[in-house]
N, CA, C and O of each residue as an XYZ file, in Angstrom:
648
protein
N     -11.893      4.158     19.684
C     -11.858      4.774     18.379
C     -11.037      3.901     17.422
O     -10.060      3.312     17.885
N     -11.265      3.807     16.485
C     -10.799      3.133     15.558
C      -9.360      3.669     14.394
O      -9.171      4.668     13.701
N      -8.608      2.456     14.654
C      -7.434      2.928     14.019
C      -7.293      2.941     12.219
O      -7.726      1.949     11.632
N      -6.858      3.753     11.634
C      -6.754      3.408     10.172
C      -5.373      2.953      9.399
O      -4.751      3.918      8.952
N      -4.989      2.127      9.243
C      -3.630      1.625      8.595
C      -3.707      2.432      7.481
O      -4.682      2.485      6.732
N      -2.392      3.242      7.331
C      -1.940      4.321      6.013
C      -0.491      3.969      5.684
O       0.439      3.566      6.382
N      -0.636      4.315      4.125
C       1.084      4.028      3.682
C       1.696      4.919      4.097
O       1.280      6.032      3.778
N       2.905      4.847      4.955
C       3.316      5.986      5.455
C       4.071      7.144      5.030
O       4.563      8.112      5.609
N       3.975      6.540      3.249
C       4.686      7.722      2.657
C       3.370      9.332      2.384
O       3.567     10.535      2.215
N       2.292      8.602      2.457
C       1.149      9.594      2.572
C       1.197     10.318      3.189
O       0.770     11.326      2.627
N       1.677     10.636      4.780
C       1.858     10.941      6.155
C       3.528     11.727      6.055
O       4.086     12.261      7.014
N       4.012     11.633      4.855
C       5.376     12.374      4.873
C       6.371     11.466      5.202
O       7.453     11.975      4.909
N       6.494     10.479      5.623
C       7.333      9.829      5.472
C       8.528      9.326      4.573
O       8.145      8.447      3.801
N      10.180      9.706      4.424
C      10.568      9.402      3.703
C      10.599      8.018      3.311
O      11.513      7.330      3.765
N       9.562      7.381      2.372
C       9.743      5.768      2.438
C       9.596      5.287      1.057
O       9.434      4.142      0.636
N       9.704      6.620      0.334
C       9.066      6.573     -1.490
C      10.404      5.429     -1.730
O      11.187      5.159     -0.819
N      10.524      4.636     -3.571
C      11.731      4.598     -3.821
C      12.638      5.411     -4.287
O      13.782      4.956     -4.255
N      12.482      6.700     -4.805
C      13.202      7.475     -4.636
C      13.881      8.333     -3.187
O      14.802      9.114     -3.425
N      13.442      8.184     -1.790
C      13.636      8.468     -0.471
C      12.966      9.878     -0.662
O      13.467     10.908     -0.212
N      11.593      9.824     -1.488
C      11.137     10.944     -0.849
C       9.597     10.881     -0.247
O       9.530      9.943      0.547
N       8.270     11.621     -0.379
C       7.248     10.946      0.022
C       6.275     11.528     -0.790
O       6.760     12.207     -1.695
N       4.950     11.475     -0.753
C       3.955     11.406     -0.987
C       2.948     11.949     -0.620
O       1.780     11.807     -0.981
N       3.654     12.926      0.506
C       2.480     13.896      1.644
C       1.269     14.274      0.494
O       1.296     14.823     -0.608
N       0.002     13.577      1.502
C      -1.274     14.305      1.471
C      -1.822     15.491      2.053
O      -2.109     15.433      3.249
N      -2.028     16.609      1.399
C      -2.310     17.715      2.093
C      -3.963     17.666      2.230
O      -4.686     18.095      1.332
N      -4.421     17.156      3.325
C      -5.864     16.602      3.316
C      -6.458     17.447      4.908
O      -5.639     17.795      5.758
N      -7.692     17.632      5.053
C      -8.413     18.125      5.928
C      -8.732     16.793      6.640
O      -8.479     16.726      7.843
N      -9.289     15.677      5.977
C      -9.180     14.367      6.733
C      -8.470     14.030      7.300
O      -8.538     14.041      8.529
N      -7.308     13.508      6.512
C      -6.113     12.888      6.979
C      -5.190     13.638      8.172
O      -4.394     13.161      8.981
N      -5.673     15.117      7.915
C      -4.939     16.118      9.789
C      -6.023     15.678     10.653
O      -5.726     16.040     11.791
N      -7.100     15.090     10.652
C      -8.674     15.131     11.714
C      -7.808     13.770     12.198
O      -7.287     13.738     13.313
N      -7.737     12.982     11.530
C      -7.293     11.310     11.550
C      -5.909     11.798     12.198
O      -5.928     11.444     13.377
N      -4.911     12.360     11.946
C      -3.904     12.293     12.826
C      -3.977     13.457     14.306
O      -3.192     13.259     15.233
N      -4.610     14.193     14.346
C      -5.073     14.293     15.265
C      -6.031     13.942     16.650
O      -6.151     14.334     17.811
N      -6.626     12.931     15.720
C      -7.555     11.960     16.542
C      -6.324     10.908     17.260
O      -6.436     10.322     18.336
N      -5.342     10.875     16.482
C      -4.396      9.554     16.762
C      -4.883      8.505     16.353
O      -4.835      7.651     17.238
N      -5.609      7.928     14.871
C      -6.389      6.884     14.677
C      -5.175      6.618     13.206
O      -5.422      5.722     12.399
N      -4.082      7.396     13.066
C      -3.599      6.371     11.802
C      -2.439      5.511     12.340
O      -2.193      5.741     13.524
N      -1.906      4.865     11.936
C      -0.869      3.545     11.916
C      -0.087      3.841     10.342
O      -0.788      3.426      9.419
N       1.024      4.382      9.967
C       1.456      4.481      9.158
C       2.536      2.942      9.099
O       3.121      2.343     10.002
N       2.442      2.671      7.488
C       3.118      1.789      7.457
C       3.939      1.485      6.386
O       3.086      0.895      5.724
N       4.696      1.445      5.868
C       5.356      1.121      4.791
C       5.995     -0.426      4.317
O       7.105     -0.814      4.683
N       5.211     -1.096      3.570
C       5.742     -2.476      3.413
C       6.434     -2.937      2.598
O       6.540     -4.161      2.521
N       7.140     -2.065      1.712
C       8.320     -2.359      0.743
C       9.685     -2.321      2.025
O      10.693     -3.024      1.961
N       9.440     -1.527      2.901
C      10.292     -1.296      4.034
C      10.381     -2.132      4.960
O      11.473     -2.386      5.468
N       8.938     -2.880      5.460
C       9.249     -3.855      6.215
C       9.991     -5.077      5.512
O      10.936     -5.636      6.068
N       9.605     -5.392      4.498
C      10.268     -6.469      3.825
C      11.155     -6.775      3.302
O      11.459     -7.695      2.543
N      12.015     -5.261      4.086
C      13.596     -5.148      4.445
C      14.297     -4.650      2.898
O      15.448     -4.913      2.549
N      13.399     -3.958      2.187
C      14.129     -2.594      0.855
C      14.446     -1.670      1.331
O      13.876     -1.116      2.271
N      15.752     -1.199      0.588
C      15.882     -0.073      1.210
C      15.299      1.408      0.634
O      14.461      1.413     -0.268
N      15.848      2.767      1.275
C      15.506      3.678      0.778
C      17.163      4.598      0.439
O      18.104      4.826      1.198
N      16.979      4.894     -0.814
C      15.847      4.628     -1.685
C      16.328      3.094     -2.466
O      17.121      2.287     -1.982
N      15.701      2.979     -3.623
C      15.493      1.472     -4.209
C      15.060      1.878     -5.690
O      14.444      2.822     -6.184
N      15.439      1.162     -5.981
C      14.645      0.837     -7.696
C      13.601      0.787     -7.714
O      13.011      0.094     -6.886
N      12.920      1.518     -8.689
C      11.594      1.207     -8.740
C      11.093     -0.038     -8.885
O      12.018     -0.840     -8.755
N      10.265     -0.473     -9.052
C       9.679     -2.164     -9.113
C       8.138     -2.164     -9.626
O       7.198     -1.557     -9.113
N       8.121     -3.026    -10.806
C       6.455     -3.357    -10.783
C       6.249     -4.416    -11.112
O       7.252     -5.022    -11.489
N       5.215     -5.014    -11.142
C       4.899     -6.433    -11.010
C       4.378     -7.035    -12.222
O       3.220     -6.974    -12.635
N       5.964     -7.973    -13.053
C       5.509     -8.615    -14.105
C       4.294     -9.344    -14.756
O       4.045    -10.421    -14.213
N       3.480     -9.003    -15.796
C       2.265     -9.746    -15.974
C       1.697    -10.270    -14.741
O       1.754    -11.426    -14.322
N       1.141     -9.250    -14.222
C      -0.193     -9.510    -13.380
C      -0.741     -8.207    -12.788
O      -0.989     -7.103    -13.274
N      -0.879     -8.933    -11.101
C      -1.259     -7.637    -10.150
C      -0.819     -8.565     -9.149
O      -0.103     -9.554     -9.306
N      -1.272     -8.178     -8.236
C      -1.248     -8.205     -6.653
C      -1.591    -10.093     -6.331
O      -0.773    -10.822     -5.771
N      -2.716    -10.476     -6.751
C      -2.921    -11.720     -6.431
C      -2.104    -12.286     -6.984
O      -1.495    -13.020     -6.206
N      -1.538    -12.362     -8.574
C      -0.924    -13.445     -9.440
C      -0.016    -13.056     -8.680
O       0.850    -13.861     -9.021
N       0.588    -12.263     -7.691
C       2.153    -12.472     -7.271
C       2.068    -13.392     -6.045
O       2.953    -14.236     -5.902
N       0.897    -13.281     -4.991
C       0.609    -13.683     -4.061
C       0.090    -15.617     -4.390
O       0.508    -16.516     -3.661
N      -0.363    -15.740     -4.973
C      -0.547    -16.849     -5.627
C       0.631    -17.773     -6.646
O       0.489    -18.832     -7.258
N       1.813    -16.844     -6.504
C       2.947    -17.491     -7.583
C       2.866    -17.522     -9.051
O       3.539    -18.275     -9.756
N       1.967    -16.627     -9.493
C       1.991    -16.726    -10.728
C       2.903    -15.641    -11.745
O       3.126    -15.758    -12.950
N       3.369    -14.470    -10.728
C       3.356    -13.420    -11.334
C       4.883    -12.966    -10.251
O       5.142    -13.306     -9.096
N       5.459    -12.307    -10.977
C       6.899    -12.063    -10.050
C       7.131    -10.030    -10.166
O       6.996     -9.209    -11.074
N       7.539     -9.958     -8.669
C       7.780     -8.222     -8.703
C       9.204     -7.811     -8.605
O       9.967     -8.269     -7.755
N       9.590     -6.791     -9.644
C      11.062     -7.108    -10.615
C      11.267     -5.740    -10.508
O      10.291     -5.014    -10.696
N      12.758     -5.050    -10.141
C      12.607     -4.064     -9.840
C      13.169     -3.232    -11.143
O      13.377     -4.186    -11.894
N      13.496     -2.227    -11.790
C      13.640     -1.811    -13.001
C      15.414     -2.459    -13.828
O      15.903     -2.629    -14.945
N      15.689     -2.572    -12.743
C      17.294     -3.496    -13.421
C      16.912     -4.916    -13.407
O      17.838     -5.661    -13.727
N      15.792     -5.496    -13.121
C      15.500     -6.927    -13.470
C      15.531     -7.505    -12.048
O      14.841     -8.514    -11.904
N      16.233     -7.037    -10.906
C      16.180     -8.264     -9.565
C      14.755     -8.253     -9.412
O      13.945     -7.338     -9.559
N      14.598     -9.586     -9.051
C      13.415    -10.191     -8.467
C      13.452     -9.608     -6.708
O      14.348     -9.644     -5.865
N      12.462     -9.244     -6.684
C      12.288     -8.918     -5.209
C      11.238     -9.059     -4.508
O      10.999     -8.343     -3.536
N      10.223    -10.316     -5.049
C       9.063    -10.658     -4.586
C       9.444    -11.062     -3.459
O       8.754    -10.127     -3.055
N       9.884    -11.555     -2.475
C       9.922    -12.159     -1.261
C       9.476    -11.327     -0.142
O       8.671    -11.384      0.788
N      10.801    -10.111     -0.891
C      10.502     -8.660     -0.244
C       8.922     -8.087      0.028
O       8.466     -7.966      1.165
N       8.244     -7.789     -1.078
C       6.864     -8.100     -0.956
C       5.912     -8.656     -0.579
O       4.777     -8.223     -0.384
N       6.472     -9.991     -0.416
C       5.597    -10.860      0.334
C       5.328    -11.081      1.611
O       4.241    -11.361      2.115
N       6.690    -10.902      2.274
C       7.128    -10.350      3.802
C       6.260     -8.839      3.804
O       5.388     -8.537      4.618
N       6.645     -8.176      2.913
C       6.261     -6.818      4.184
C       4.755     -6.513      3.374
O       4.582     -5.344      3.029
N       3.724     -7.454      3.073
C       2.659     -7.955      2.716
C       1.852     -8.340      3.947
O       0.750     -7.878      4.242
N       2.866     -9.661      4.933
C       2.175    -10.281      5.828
C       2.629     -9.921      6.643
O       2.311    -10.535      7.662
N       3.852     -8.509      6.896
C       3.733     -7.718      8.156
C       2.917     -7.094      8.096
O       1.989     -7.219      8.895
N       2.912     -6.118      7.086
C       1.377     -5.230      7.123
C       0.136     -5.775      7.922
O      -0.380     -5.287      8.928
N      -0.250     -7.020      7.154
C      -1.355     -7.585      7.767
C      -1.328     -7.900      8.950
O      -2.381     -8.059      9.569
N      -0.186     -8.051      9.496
C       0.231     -8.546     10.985
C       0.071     -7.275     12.054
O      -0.291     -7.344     13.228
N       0.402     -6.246     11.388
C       0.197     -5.199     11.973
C      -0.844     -4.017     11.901
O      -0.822     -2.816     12.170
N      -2.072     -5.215     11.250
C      -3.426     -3.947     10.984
C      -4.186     -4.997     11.612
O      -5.400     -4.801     11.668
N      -3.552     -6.504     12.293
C      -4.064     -7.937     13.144
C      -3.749     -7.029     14.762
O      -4.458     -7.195     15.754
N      -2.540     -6.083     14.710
C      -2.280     -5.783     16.201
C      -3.609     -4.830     16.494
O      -4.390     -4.890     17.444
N      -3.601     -4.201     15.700
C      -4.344     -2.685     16.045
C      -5.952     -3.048     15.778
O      -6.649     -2.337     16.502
N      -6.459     -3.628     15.243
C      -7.837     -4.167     15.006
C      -8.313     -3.511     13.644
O      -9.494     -3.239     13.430
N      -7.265     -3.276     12.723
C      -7.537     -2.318     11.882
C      -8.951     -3.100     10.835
O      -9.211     -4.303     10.868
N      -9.524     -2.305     10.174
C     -10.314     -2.845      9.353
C     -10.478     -1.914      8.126
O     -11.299     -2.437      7.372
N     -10.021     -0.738      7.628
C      -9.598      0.001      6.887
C      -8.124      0.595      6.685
O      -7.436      1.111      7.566
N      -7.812      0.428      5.441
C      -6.820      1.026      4.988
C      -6.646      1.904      4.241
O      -7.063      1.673      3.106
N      -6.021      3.209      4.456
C      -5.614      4.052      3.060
C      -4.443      4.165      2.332
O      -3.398      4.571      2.841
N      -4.550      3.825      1.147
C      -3.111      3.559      0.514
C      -2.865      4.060     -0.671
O      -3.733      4.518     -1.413
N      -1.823      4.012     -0.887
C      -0.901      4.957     -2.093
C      -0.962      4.151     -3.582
O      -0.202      3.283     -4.012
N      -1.963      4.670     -4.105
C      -2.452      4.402     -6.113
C      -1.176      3.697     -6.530
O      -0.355      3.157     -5.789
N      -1.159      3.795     -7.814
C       0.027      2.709     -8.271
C       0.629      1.818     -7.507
O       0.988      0.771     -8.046
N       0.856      1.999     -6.221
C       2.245      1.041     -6.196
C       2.183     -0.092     -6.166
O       1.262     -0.587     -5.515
N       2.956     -0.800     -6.726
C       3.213     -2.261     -6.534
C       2.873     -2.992     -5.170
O       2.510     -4.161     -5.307
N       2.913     -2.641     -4.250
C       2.707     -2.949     -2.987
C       1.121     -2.585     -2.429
O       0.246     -3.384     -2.093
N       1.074     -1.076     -2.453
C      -0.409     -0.796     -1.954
C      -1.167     -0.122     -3.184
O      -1.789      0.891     -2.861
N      -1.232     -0.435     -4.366
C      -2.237      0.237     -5.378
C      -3.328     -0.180     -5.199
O      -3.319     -1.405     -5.086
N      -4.415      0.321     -5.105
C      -6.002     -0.603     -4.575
C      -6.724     -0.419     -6.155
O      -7.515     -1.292     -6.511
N      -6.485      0.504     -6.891
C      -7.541      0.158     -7.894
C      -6.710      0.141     -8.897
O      -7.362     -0.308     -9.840
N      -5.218      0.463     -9.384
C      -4.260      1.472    -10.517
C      -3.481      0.415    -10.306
O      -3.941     -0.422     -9.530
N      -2.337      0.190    -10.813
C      -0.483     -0.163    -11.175
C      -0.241     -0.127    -11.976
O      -1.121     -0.061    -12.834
N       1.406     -0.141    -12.432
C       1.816      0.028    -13.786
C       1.886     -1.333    -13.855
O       1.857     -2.154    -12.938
N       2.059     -1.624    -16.031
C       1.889     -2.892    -16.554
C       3.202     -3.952    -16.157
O       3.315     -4.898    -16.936
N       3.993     -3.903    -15.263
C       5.372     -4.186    -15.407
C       6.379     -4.392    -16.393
O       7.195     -5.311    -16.469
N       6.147     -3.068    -17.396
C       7.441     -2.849    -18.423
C       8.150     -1.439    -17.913
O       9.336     -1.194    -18.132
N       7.429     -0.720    -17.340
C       8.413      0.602    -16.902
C       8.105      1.477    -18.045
O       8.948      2.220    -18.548
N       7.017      1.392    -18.406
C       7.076      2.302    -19.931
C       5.848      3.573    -19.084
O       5.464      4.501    -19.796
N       5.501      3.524    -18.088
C       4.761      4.679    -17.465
C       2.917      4.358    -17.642
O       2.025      5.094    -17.221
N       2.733      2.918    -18.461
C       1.365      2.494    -18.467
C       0.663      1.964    -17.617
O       0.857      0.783    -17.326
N      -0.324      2.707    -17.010
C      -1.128      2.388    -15.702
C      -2.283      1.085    -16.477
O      -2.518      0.979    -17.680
N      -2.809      0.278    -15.426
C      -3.402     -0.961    -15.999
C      -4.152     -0.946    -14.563
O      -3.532     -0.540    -13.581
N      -5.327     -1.337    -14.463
C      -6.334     -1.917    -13.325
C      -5.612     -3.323    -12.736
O      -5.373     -4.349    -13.373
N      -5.352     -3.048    -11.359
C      -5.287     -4.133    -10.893
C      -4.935     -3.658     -9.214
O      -5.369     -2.602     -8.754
N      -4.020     -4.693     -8.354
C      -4.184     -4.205     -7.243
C      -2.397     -4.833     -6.890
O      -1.641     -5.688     -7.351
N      -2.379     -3.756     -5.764
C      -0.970     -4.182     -5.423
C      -0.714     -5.432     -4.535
O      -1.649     -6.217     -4.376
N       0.444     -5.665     -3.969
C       0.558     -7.238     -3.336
C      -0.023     -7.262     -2.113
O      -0.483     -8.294     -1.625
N      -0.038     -6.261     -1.608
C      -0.260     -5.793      0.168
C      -2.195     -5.475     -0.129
O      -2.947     -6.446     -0.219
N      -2.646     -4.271     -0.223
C      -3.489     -4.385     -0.840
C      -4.420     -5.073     -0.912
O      -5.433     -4.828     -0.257
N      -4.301     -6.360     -1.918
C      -4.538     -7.439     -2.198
C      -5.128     -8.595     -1.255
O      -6.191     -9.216     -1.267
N      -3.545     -8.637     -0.110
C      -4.069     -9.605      0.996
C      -4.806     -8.645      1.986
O      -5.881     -9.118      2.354
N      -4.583     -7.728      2.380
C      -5.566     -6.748      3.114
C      -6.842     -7.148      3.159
O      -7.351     -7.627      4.173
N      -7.596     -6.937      1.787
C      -8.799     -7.195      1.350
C      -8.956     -8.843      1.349
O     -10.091     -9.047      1.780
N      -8.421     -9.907      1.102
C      -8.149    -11.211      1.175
C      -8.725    -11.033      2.943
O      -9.753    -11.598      3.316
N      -8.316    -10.619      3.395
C      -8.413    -10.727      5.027
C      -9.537    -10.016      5.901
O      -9.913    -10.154      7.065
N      -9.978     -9.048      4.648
C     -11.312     -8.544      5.118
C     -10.855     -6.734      5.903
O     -11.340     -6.113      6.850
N     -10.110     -6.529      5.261
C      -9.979     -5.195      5.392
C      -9.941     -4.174      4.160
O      -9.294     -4.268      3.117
N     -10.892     -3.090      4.613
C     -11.534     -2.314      3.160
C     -10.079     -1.267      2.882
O      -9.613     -0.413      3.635
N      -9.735     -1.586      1.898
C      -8.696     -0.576      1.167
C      -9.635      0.371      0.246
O     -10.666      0.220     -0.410
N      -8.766      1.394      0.532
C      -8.834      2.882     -0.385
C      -7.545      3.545     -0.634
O      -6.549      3.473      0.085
N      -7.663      4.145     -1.643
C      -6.810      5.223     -2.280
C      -6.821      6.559     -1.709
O      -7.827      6.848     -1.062
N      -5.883      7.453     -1.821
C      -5.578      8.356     -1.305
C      -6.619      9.688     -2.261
O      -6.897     10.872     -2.070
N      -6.897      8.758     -3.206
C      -8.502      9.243     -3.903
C      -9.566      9.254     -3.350
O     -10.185     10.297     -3.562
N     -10.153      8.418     -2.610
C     -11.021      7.539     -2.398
C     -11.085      7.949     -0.343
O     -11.475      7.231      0.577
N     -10.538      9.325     -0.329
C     -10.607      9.731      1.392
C     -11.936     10.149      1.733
O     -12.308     10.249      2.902
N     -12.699     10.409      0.688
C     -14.025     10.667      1.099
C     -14.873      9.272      1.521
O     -15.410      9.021      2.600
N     -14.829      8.727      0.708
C     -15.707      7.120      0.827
C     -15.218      6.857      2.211
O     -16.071      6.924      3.096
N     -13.875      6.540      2.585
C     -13.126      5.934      3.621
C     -13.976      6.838      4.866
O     -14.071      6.293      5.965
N     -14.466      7.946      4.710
C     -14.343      8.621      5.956
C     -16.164      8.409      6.023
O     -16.692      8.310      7.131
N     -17.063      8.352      4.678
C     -18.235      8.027      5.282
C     -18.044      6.387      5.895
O     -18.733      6.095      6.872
N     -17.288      5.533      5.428
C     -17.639      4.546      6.325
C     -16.773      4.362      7.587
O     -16.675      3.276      8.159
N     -16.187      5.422      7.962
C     -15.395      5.636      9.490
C     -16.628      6.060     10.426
O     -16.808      5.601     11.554
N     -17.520      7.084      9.741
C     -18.660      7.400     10.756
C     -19.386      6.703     10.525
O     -20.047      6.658     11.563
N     -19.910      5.889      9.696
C     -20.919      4.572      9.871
C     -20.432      3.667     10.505
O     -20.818      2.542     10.188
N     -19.418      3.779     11.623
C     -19.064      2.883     12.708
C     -18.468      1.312     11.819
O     -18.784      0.162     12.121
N     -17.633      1.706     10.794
C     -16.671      0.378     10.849
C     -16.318     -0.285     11.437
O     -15.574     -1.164     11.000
C-alpha cells in the first residue's frame, strides 16, 4: 500500500510557527491514517527551526527562485533563514526517497509546502501564486503535491494505483 507524505501540522502536530497546528478534520485523511499510509513531516523543523518561530516568507519569488538562489526566505524580523529551508527541503525529499512516496499533501501558503498559494514576502497578509521551497523540489523530483484543498484529486489518483 502506498504511503502519502503530509505536513505534519495537518495531522495535529504542534509544528505551526506559532507552536500550534493545522488539524484537518477530513473523512480521508482518518481512512489514510488508519490505513497507516501517511508519513507526517514537517520541514521548517527538520531544517532545525524551532517551535515556535517567526513567521517567514519568501522575498520576491516562490519556491524555485529560492531553490535556484535567486530569491531568499526572511523571517518577519528580517533573519535570513534560507538554509533552514533548504535542508529541511532535501530532508523531506530524502524521506518521501525512504518510503517510496510519490504523493504529497501539504499545507497552502506556507513558505515551505504551499503547492499552489504563498504570501508576497512583505508580511502585509497578500497571497500571490506560486509554490513553496519543499513543494517545489518534491515536484522537481517527480512527486505529485496537493493542498489540503485538493484531498479529493489526491485520493482519485491514490485509487488509480499511483
Amino acid at each position: 500500500m502506498r504511503k502519502i507524505l503530509i505536513s505534519a501540522c495537518l495531522v495535529g502536530e504542534q509544528v505551526k510557527y506559532d507552536g500550534g497546528d493545522n488539524r484537518l478534520s477530513s473523512t480521508l485523511i482518518d481512512q489514510w491514517s488508519k490505513e497507516n499510509r501517511l508519513i507526517p513531516f514537517c520541514p521548517e523543523v527538520a531544517g532545525g527551526l524551532s517551535v515556535p518561530r517567526a513567521p517567514v516568507e519568501i522575498e520576491n519569488g516562490e519556491g524555485l527562485d529560492v531553490l535556484q538562489g535567486r530569491s531568499r526566505a526572511k523571517n518577519k524580523t528580517g533573519e535570513d533563514v534560507t538554509e533552514a529551508f533548504l535542508v529541511g527541503a532535501e530532508k523531506t525529499l530524502a524521506e518521501a526517497g525512504k518510503h517510496q512516496i510519490t504523493l504529497a499533501i501539504l499545507k497552502e501558503r506556507s513558505p515551505s509546502c504551499g503547492v499552489n498559494i504563498i504570501y508576497n514576502g512583505r508580511f502585509n497578509g497578500t497571497r500571490v501564486p506560486g509554490k513553496g521551497v519543499t513543494a517545489r523540489l518534491l515536484e522537481q523530483n517527480g512527486i505529485r503535491t496537493f493542498s489540503e484543498d485538493q484531498l479529493e484529486e489526491a485520493a482519485q489518483l491514490i485509487d488509480d494505483n499511483l
